[in-house]
C-alpha positions as CSV (number, residue, x, y, z in Angstrom):
1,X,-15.2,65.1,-19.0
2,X,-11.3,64.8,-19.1
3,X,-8.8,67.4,-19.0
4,X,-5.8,67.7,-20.5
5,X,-4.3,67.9,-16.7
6,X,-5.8,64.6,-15.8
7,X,-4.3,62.9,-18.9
8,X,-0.9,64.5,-18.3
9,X,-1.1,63.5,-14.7
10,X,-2.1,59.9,-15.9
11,X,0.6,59.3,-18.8
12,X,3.0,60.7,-16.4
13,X,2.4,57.7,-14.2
14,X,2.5,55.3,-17.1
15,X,5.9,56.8,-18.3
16,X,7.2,56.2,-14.8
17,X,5.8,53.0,-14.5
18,X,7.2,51.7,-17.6
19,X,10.6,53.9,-16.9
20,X,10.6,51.1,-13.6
21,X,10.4,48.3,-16.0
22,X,12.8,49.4,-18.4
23,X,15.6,49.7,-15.1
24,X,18.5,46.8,-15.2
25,X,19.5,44.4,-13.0
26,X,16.3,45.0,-10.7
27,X,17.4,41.9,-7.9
28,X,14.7,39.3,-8.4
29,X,12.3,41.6,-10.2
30,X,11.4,41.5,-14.5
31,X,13.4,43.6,-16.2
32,X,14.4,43.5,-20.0
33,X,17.3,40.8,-19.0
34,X,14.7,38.1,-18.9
35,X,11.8,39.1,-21.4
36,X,10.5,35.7,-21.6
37,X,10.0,35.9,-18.2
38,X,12.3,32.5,-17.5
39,X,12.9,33.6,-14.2
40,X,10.6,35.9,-12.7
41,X,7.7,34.7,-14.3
42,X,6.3,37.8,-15.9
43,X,6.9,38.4,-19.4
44,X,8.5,42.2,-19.5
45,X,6.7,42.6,-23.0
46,X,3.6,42.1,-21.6
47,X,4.2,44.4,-18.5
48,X,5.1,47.0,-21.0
49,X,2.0,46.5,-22.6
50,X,-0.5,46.6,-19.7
51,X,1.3,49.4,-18.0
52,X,-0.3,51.0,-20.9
53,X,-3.5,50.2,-20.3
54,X,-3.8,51.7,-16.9
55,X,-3.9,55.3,-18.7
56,X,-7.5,55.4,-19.1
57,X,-8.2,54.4,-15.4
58,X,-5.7,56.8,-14.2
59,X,-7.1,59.4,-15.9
60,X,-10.4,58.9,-14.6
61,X,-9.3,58.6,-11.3
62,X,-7.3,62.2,-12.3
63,X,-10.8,63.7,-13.1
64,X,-12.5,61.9,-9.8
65,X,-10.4,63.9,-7.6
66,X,-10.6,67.1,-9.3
67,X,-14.2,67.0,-10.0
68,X,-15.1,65.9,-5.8
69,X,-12.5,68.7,-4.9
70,X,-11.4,67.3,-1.5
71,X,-9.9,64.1,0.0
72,X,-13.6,62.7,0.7
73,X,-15.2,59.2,1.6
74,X,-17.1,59.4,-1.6
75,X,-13.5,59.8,-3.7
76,X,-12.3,57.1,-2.3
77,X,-15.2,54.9,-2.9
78,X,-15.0,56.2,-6.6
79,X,-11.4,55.4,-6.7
80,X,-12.0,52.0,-5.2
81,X,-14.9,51.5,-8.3
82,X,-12.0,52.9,-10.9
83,X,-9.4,51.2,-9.8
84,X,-11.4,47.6,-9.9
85,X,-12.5,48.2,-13.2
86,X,-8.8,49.1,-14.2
87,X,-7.8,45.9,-12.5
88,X,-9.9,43.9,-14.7
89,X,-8.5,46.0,-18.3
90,X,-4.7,45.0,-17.3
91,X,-5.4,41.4,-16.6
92,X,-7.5,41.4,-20.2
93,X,-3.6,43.1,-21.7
94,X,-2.0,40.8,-19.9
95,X,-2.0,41.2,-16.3
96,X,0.7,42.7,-13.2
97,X,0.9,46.0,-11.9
98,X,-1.7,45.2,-8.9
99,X,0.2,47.1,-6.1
100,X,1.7,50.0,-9.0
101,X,-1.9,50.4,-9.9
102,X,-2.6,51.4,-5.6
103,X,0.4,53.2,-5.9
104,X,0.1,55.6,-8.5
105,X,-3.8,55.7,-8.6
106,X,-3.7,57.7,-5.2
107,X,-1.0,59.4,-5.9
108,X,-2.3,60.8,-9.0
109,X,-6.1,61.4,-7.2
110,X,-3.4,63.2,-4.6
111,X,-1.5,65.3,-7.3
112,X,-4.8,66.6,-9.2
113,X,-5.9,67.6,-5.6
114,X,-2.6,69.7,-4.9
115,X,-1.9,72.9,-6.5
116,X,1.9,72.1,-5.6
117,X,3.9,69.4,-6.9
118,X,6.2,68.8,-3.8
119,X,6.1,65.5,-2.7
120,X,5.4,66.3,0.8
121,X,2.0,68.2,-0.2
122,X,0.8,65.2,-2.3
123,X,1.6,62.2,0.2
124,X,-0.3,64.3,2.8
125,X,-3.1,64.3,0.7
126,X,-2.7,60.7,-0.5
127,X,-3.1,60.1,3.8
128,X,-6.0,61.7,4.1
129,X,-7.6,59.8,1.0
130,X,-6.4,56.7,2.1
131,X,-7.8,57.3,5.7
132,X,-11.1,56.4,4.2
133,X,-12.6,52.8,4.4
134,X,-13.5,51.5,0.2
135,X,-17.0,50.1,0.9
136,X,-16.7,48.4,-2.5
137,X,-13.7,46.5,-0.9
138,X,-13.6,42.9,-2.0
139,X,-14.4,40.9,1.0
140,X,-12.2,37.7,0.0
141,X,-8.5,38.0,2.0
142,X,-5.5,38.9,-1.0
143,X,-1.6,37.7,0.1
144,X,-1.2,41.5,1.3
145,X,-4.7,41.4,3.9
146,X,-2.9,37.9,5.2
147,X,0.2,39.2,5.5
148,X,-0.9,42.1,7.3
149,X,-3.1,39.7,9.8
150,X,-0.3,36.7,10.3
151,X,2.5,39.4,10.7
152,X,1.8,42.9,11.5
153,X,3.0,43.9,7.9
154,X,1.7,47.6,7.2
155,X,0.7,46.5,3.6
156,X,-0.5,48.4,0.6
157,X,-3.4,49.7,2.7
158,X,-0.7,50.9,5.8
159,X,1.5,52.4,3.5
160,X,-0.9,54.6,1.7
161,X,-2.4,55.7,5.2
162,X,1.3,56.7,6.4
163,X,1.4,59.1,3.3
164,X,4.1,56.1,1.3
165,X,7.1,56.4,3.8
166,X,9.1,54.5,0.8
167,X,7.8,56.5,-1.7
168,X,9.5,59.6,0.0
169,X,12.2,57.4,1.4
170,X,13.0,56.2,-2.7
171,X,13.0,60.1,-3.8
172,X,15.2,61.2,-1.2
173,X,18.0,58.9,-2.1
174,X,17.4,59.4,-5.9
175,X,17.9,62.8,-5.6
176,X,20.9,62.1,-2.7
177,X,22.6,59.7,-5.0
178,X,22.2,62.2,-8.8
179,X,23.7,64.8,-6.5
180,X,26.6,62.9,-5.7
181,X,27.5,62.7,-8.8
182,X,26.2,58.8,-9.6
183,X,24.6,58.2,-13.1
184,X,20.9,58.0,-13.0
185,X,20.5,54.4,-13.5
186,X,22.4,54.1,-10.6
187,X,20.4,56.7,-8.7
188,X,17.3,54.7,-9.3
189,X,18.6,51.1,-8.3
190,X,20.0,52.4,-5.1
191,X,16.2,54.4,-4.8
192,X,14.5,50.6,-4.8
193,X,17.2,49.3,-3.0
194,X,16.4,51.7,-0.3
195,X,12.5,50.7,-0.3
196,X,13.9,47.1,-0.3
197,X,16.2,47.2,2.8
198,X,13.0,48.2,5.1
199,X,10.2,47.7,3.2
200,X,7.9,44.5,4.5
201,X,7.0,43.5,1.1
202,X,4.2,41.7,2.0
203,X,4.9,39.1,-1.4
204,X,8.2,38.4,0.4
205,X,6.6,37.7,3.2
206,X,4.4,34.8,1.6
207,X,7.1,33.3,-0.1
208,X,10.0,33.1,2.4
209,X,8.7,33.9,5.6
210,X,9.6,36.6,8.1
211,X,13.4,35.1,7.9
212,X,13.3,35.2,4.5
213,X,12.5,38.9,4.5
214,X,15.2,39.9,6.8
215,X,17.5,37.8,5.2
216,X,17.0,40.0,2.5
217,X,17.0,43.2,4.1
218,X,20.3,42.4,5.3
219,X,21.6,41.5,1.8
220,X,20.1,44.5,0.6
221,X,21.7,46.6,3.3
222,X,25.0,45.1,2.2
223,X,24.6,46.1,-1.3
224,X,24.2,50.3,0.0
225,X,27.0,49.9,3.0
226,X,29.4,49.0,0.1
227,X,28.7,52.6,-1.7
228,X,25.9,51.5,-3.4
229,X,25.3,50.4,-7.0
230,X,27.7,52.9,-8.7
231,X,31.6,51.5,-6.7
232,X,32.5,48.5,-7.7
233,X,32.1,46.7,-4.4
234,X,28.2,47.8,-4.6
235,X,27.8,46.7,-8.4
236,X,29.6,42.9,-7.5
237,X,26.8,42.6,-4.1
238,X,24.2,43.3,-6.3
239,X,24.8,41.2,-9.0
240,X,25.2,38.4,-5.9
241,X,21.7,39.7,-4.8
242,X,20.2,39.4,-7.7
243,X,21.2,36.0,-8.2
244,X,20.3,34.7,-5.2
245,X,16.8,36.3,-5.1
246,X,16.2,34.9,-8.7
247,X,17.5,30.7,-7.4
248,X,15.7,31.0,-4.6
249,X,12.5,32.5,-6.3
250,X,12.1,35.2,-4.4
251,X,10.8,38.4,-5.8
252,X,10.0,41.7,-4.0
253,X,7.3,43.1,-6.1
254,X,6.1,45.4,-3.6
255,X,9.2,47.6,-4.1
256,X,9.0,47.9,-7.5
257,X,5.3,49.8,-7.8
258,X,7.1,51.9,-5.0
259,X,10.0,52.8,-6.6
260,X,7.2,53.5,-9.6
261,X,5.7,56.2,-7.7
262,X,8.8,57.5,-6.3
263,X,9.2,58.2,-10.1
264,X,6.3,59.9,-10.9
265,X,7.0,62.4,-7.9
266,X,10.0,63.1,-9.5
267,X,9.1,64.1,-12.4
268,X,6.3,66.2,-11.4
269,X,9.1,68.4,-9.8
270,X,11.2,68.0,-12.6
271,X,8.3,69.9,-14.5
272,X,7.6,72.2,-11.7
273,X,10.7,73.4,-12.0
274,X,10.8,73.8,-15.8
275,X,7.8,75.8,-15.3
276,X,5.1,73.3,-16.2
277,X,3.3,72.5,-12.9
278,X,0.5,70.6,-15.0
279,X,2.2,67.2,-15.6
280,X,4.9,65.8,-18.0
281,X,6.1,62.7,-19.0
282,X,9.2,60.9,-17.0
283,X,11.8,63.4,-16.0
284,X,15.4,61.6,-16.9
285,X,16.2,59.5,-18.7
């Protein structure tokens, strides 16, 4: 049995999922400026569309939490059997959304956990889920496992058990750059830029290599030392950034579920502090 908490919760996560998609010029990742998917291959139609079928499996994974009560070893093996199951639905509408899916399915188990909607409170919970082996795991290595092996790369996995550093890192500087005064598109780009510029995006890492990765953390850095998306000087480096991540094929994905979740935090304290502590959909627009 649902509740209308856990589908709030869920279509939450949706809205900010599909409020990441909708954000332009995302360097190297789909966004509306290429909806036949020329360039990144991944049609952004399509991503819009299975983003919405992850609502049912996030919901479930909503009720999972709040029905076992505690960060457990038997919620994360039912999250692990939701999660699969939601897997398979968004490659049937179209496919994407792997690492968002990780992302947001914890954080939402985490949120239906914690009476509060700080951020802090919910990635501490998310640790202690994630702390948890899935003994439903899939035994075959993904790029991410690899990564982690050949390089040291935290991964998905590392990131979840740190209570996602970017995640918090992302909403930090969203809030940081909105109160300087920076419109909110621009508060979000320099929010995945920010995951970018550290993050060892373990898709980056198969396609171009640790120098390829640092390469990019470097022209990522650039982008933010030259005042960030909203001067001038920051708008012109990321426009370079994004074309050179898009001729050289280069896309870090990784960020993007991220900056996703980052999203969702905020706008669960966007409705905490309009008095709804149960869930609402994206907070700015």
């Amino acid at each position: 049995m649902f509740t209308p908490r856990d589908r709030r919760l869920a279509e939450t996560a949706v809205s900010a999922l599909t409020d990441q998609l909708d954000l332009a010029p995302k360097p190297g990742l789909p966004d509306p400026r290429d909806p036949a998917a020329r360039v990144t291959g991944h049609d952004h139609h399509a991503l819009r569309w299975s983003a919405g079928a992850m609502t049912s499996g996030l919901t479930a994974m909503a009720a999972a939490a709040r029905r076992t009560g505690e960060p457990s070893a038997a919620l994360r093996a039912e999250l692990g059997a939701i999660g699969r199951c939601t897997e398979h639905s968004l490659r049937l509408a179209g496919g994407g959304h792997r690492g968002a899916l990780w992302t947001l399915g914890l954080l939402v188990a985490g949120a239906a956990l914690t009476p509060s909607t700080g951020s802090d409170d919910i990635t501490a919970t998310v640790r202690r889920i994630a702390a948890h082996p899935d003994p439903g795991a899939p035994h075959r290595p993904s790029h991410g496992s690899a990564m982690s092996v050949r390089y040291g790369a935290a991964g998905a996995r590392g990131e979840a058990r740190a209570g996602f550093p970017h995640v918090r890192r992302a909403l930090h500087v969203l809030t940081a750059t909105r109160r300087s005064g920076a419109p909110e598109t621009q508060a979000r780009l320099d929010a995945l830029l920010a995951v970018m510029a550290s993050l060892r995006d373990s898709e980056l890492l198969h396609t171009a290599g640790p120098s390829g990765l640092r390469q990019v953390h470097s022209e990522v850095q650039a982008v933010l030392e030259a005042g960030g998306t909203a001067t001038p000087a920051g708008a012109a480096a990321l426009a370079a950034l994004d074309e050179a991540l898009r001729a050289r094929g280069w896309s870090p994905r990784g960020s993007a579920g991220l900056l996703a979740g980052a999203l969702f935090l905020d706008a669960l304290k966007s409705a905490g502090r309009n008095g709804n502590s149960q869930g609402a959909g994206s907070g700015r627009r």
